[in-house]
LUMKEDREN-834532 format. One record per residue (C-alpha): residue in three letters; x, y, z. Coordinates in Angstrom, 2 decimals, decimal comma. Layout:
residues N
['ALA' [X Y Z]]
...
//
This chain:
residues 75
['UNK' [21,87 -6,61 -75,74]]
['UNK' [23,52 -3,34 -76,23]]
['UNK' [24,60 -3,36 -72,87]]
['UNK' [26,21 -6,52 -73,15]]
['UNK' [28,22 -5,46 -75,99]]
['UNK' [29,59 -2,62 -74,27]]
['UNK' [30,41 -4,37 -70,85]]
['UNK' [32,10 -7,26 -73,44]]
['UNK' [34,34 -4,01 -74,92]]
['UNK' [34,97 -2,95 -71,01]]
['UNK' [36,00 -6,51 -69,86]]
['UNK' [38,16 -6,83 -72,54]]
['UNK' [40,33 -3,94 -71,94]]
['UNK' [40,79 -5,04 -68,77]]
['UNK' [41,72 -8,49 -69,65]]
['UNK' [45,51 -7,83 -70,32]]
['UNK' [45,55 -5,48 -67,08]]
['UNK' [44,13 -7,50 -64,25]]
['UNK' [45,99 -10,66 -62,62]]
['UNK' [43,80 -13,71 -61,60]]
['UNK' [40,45 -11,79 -60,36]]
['UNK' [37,67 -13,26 -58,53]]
['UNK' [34,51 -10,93 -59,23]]
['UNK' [31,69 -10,71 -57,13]]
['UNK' [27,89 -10,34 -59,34]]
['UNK' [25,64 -8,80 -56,69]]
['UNK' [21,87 -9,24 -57,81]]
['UNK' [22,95 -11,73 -60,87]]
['UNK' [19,24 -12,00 -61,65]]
['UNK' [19,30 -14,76 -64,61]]
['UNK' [23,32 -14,98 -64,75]]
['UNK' [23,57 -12,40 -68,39]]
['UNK' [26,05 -10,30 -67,61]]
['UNK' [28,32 -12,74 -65,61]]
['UNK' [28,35 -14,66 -68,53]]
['UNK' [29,42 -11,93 -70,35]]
['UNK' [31,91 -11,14 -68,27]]
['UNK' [33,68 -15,07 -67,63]]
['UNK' [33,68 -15,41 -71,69]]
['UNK' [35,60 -12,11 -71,90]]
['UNK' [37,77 -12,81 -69,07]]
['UNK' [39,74 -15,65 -69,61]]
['UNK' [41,15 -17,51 -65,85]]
['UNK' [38,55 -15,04 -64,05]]
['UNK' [36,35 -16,87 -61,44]]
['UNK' [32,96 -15,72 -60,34]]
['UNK' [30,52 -15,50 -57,34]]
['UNK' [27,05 -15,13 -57,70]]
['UNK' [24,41 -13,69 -55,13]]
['UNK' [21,12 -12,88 -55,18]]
['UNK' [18,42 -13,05 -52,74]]
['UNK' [15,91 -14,80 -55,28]]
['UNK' [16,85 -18,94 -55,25]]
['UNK' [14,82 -19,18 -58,60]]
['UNK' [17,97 -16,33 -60,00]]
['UNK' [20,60 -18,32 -58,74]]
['UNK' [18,90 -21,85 -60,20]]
['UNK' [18,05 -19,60 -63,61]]
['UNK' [21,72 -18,78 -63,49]]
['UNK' [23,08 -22,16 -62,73]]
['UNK' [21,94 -23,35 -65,12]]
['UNK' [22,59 -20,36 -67,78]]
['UNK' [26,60 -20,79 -66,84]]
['UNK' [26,46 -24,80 -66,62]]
['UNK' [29,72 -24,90 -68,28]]
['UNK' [31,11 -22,48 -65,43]]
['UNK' [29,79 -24,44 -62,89]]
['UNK' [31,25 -27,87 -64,70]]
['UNK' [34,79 -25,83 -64,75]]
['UNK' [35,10 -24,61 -60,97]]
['UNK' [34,93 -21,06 -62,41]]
['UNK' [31,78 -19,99 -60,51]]
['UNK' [30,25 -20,16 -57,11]]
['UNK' [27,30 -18,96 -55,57]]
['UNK' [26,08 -16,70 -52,44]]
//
């Protein structure tokens, strides 16, 4: 959790700085930090990869709404 928080802090600094970016999560695991990261990062999109199919199904479904919205794909 404390993580998060920081990496929240991080992303939003970089919000007003970046144009449109397309970041790549390698080893998403359940999808946390992603998350994290889409929520802070308003118009970012996001790819996914991991090597485990259960992670990428654990974080389908944990960014549903990201999915629904175009906003993330996966590897």
């Amino acid at each position: 959790m404390l993580l998060r928080g920081v990496l929240a802090g991080v992303y939003a600094q970089l919000a007003g700085r970046l144009p449109r970016p397309v970041v790549l999560d390698v080893g998403t695991g359940r999808g946390e930090n992603l998350a994290t990261l889409l929520r802070s990062l308003a118009g970012t999109e996001g790819v996914t990869l991991d090597v485990s199919a259960e992670a990428l199904h654990a974080a389908r479904e944990q960014l549903a709404e990201e999915w629904r919205r175009g906003r993330l794909s996966a590897v």
